[in-house]
N, CA, C and O atoms as CSV, one atom per row, in Angstrom:
chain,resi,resn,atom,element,x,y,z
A,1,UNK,N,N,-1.987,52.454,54.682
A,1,UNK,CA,C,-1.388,51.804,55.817
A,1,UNK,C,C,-1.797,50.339,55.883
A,1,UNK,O,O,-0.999,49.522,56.342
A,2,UNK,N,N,-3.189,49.902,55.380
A,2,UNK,CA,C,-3.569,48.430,55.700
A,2,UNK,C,C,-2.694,47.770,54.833
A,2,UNK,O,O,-2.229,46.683,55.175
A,3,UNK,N,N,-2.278,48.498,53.285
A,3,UNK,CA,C,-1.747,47.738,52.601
A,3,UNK,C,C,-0.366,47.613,52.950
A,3,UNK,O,O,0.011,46.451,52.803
A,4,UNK,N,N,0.477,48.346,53.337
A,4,UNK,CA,C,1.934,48.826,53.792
A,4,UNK,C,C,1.917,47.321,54.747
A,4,UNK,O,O,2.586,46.335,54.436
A,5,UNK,N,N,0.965,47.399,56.010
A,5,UNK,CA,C,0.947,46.676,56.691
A,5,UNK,C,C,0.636,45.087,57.018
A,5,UNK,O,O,0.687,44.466,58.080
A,6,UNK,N,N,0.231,44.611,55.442
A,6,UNK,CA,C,0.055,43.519,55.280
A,6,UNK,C,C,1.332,42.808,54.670
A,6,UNK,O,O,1.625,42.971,53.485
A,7,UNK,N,N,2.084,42.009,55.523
A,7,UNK,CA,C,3.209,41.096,54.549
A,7,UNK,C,C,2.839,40.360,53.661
A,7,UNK,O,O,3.878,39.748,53.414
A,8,UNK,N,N,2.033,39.952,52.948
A,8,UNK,CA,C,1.706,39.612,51.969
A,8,UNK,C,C,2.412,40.063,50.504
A,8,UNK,O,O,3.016,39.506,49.587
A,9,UNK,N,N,1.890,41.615,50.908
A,9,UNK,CA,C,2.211,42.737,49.525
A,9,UNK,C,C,3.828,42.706,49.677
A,9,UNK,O,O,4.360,42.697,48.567
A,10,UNK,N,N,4.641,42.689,50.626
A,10,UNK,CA,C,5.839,42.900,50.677
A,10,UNK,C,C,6.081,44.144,49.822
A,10,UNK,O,O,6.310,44.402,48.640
A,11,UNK,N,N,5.926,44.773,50.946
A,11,UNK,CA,C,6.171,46.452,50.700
A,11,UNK,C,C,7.706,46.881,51.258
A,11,UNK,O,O,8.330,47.864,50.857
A,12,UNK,N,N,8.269,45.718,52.484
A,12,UNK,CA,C,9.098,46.245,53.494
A,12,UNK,C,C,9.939,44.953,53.421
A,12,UNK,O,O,9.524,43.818,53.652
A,13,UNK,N,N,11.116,45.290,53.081
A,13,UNK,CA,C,12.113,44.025,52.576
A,13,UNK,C,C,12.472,43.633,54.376
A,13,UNK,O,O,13.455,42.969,54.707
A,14,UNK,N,N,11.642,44.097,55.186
A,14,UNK,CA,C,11.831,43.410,56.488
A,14,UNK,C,C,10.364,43.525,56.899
A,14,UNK,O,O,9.692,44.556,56.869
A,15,UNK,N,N,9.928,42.183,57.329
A,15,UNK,CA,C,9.142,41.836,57.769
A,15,UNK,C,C,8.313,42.400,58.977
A,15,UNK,O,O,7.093,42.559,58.998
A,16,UNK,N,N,9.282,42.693,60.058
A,16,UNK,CA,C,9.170,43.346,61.180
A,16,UNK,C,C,8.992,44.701,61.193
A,16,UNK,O,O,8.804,45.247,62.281
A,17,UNK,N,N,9.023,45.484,59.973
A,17,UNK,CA,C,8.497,46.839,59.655
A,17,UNK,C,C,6.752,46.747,59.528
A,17,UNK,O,O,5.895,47.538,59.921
A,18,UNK,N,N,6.638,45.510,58.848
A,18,UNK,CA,C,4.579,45.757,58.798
A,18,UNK,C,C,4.393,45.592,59.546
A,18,UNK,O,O,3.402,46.198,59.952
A,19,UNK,N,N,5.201,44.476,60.719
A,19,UNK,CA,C,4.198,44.504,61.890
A,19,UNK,C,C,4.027,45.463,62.622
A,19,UNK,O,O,3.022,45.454,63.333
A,20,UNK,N,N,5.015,46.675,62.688
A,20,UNK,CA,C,5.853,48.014,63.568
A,20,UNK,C,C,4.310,48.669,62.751
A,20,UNK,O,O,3.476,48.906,63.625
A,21,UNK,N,N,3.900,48.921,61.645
A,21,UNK,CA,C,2.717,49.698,60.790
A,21,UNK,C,C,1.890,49.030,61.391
A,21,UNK,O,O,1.261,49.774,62.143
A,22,UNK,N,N,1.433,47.622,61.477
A,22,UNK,CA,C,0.242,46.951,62.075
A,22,UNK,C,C,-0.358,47.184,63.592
A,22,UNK,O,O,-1.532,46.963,63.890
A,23,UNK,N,N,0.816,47.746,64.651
A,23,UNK,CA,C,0.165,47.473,65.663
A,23,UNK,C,C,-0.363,48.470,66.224
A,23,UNK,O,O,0.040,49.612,66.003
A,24,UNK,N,N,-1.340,48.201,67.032
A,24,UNK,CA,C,-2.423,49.233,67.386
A,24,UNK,C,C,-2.502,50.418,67.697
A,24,UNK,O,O,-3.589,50.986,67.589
A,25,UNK,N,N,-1.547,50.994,68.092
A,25,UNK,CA,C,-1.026,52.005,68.306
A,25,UNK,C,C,-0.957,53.372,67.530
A,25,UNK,O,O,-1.146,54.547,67.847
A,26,UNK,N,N,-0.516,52.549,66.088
A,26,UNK,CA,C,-0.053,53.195,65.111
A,26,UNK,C,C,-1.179,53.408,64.067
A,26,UNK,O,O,-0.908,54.112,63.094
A,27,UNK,N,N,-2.375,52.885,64.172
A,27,UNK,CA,C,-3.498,52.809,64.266
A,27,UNK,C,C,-4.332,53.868,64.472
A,27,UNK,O,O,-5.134,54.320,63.654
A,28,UNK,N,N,-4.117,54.275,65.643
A,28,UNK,CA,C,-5.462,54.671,66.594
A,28,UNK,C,C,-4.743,56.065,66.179
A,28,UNK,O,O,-5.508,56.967,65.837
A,29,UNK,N,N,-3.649,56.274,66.175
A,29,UNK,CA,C,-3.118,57.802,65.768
A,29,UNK,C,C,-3.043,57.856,64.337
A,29,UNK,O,O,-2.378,58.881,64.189
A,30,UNK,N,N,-3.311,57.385,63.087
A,30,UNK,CA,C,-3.633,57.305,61.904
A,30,UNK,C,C,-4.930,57.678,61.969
A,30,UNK,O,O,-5.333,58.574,61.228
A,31,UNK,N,N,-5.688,57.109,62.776
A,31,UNK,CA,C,-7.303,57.993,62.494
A,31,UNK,C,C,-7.375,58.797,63.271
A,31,UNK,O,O,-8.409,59.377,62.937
A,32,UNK,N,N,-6.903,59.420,64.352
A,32,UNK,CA,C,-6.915,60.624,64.941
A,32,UNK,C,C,-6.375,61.606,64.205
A,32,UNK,O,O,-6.844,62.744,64.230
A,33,UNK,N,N,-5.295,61.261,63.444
A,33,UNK,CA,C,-4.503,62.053,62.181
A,33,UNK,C,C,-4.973,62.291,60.941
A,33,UNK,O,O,-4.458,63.111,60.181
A,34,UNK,N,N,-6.054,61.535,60.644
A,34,UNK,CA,C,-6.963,61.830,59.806
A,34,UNK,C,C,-8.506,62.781,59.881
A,34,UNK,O,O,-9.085,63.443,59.020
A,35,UNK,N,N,-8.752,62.558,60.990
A,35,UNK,CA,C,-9.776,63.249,61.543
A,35,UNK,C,C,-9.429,64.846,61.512
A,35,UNK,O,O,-10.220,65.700,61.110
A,36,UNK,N,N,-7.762,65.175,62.135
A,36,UNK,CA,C,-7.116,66.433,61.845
A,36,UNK,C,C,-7.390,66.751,60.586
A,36,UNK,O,O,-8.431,67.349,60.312
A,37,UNK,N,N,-6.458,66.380,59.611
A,37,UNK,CA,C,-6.427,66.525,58.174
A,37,UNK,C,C,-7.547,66.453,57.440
A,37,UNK,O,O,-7.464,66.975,56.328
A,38,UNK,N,N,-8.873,65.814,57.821
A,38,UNK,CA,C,-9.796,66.028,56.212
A,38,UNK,C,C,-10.564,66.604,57.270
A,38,UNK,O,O,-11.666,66.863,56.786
A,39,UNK,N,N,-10.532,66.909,58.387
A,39,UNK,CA,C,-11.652,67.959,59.022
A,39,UNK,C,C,-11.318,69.332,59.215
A,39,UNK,O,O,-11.099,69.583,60.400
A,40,UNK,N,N,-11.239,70.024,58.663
A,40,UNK,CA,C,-11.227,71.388,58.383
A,40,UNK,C,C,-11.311,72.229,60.097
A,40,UNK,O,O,-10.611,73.123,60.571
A,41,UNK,N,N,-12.321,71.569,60.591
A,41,UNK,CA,C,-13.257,72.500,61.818
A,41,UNK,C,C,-12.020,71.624,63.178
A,41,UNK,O,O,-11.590,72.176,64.191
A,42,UNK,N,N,-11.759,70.342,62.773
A,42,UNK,CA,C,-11.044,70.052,64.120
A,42,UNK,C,C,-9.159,70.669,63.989
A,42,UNK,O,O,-8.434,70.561,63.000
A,43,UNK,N,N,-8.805,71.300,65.359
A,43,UNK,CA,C,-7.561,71.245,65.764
A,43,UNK,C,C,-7.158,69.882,66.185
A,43,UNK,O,O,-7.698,68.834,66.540
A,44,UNK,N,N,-5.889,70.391,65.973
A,44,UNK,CA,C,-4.635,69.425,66.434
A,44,UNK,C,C,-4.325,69.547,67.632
A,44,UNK,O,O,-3.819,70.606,68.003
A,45,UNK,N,N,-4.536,68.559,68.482
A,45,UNK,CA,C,-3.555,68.216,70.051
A,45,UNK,C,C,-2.616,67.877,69.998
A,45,UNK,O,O,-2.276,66.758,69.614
A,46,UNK,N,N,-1.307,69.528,70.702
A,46,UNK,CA,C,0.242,69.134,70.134
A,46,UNK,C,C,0.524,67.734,70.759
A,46,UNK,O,O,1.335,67.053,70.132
A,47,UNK,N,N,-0.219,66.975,72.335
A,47,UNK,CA,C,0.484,66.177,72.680
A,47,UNK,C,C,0.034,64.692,71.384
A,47,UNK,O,O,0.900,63.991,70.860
A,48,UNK,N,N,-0.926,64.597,71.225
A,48,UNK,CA,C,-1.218,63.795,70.123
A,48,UNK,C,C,-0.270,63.508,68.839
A,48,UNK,O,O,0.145,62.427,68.419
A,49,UNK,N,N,-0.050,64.878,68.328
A,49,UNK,CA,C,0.764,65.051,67.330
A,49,UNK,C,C,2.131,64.779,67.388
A,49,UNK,O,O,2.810,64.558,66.386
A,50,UNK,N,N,2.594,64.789,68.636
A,50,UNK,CA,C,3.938,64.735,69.135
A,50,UNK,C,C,4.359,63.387,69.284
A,50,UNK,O,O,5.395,62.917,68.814
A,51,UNK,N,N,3.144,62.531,70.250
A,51,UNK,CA,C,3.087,60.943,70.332
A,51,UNK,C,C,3.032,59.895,68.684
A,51,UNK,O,O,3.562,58.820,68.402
A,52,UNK,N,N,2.446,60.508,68.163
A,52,UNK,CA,C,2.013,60.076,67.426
A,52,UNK,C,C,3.224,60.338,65.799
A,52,UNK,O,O,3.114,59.735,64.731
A,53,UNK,N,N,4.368,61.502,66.189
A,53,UNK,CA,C,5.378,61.365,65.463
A,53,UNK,C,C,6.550,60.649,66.476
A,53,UNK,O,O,7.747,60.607,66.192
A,54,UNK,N,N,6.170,60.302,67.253
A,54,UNK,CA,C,7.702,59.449,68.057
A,54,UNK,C,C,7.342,58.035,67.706
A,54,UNK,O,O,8.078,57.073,67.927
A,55,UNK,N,N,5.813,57.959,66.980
A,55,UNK,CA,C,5.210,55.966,66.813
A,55,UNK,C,C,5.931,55.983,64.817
A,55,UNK,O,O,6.646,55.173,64.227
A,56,UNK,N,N,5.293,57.289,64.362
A,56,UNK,CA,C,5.768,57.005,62.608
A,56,UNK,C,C,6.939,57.626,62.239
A,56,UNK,O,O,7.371,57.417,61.105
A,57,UNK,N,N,7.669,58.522,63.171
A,57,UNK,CA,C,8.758,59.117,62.244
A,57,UNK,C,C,10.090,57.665,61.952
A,57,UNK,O,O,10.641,57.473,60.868
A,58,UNK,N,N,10.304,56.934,63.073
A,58,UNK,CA,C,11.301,55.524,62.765
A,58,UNK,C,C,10.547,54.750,60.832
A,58,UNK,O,O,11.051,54.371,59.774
A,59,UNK,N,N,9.436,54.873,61.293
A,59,UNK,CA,C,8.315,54.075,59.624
A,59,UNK,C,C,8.689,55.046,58.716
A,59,UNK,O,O,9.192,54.650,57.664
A,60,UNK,N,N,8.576,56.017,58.862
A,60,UNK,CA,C,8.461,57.227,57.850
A,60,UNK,C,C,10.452,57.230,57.280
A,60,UNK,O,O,10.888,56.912,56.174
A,61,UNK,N,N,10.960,57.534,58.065
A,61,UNK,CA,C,12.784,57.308,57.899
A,61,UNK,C,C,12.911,56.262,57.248
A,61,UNK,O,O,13.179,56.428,56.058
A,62,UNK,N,N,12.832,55.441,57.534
A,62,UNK,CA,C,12.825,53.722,57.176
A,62,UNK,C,C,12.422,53.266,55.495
A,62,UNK,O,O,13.057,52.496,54.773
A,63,UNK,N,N,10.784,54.243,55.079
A,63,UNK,CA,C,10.851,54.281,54.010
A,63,UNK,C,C,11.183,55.128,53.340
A,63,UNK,O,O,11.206,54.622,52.218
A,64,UNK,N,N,11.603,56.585,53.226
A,64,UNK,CA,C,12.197,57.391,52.943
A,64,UNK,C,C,13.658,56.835,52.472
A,64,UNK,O,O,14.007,56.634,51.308
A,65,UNK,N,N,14.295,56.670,53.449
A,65,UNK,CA,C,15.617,55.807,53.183
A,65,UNK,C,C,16.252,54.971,52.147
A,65,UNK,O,O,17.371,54.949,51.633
A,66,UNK,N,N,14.924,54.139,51.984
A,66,UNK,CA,C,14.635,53.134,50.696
A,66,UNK,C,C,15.457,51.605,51.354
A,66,UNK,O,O,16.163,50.692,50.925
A,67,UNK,N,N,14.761,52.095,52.795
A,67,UNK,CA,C,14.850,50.148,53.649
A,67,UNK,C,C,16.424,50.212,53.199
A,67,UNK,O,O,16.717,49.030,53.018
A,68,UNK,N,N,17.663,51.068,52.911
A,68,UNK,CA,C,18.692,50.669,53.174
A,68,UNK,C,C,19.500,50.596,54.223
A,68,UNK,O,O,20.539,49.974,54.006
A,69,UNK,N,N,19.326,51.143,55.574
A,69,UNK,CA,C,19.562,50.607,56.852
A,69,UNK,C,C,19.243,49.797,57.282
A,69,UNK,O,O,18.127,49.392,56.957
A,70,UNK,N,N,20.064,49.020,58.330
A,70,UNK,CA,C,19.736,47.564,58.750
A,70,UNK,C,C,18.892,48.216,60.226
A,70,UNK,O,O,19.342,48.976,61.084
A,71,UNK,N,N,17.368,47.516,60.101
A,71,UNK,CA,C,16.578,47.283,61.360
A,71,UNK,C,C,16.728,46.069,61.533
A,71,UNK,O,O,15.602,45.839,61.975
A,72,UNK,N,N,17.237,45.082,61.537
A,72,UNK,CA,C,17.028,43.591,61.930
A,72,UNK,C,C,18.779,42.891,61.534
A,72,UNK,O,O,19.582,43.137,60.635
A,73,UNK,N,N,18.790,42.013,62.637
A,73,UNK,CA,C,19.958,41.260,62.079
A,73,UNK,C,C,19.905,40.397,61.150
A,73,UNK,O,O,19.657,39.210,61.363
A,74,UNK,N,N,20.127,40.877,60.040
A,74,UNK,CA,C,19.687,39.499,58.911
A,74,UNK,C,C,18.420,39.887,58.181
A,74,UNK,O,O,17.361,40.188,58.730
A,75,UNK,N,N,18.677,39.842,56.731
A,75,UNK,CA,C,17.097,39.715,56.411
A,75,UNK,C,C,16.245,38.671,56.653
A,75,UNK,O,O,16.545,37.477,56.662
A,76,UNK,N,N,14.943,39.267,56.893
A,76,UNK,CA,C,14.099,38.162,57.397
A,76,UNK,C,C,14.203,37.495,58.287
A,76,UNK,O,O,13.826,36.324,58.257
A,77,UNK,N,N,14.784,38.094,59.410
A,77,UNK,CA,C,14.812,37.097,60.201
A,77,UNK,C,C,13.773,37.289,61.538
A,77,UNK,O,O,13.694,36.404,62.391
């Protein structure tokens, strides 16, 4: 995600997608989502899980897709 989220790497032929990965939000439920997944002993909070697919499933579509839908008017803009 840090790398996805850095425009630098240009991962996201729109700009406004790393920042959508960058902001805090999307964040704080990436390590709560990780804490699930490599911890064996912790459950999942459906409301967590639920919030937290209404912040990545648009990111997740988007690259799946292969960035051929238009999110922005214009590239780069």
């Amino acid at each position: 995600m840090k790398f996805c989220s850095n425009k630098s790497n240009d991962v996201f032929l729109y700009p406004r997608v790393a920042d959508a990965l960058a902001q805090y939000n999307i964040k704080v439920f990436k390590d709560q989502l990780d804490f699930i997944v490599h911890g064996r002993w912790a459950e999942a909070e459906s409301d967590i899980v639920l919030k937290a697919a209404r912040a990545l499933r648009p990111l997740i579509n988007h690259i799946l897709e292969g960035q051929s839908h238009d999110v922005e008017d214009g590239a780069g803009a």
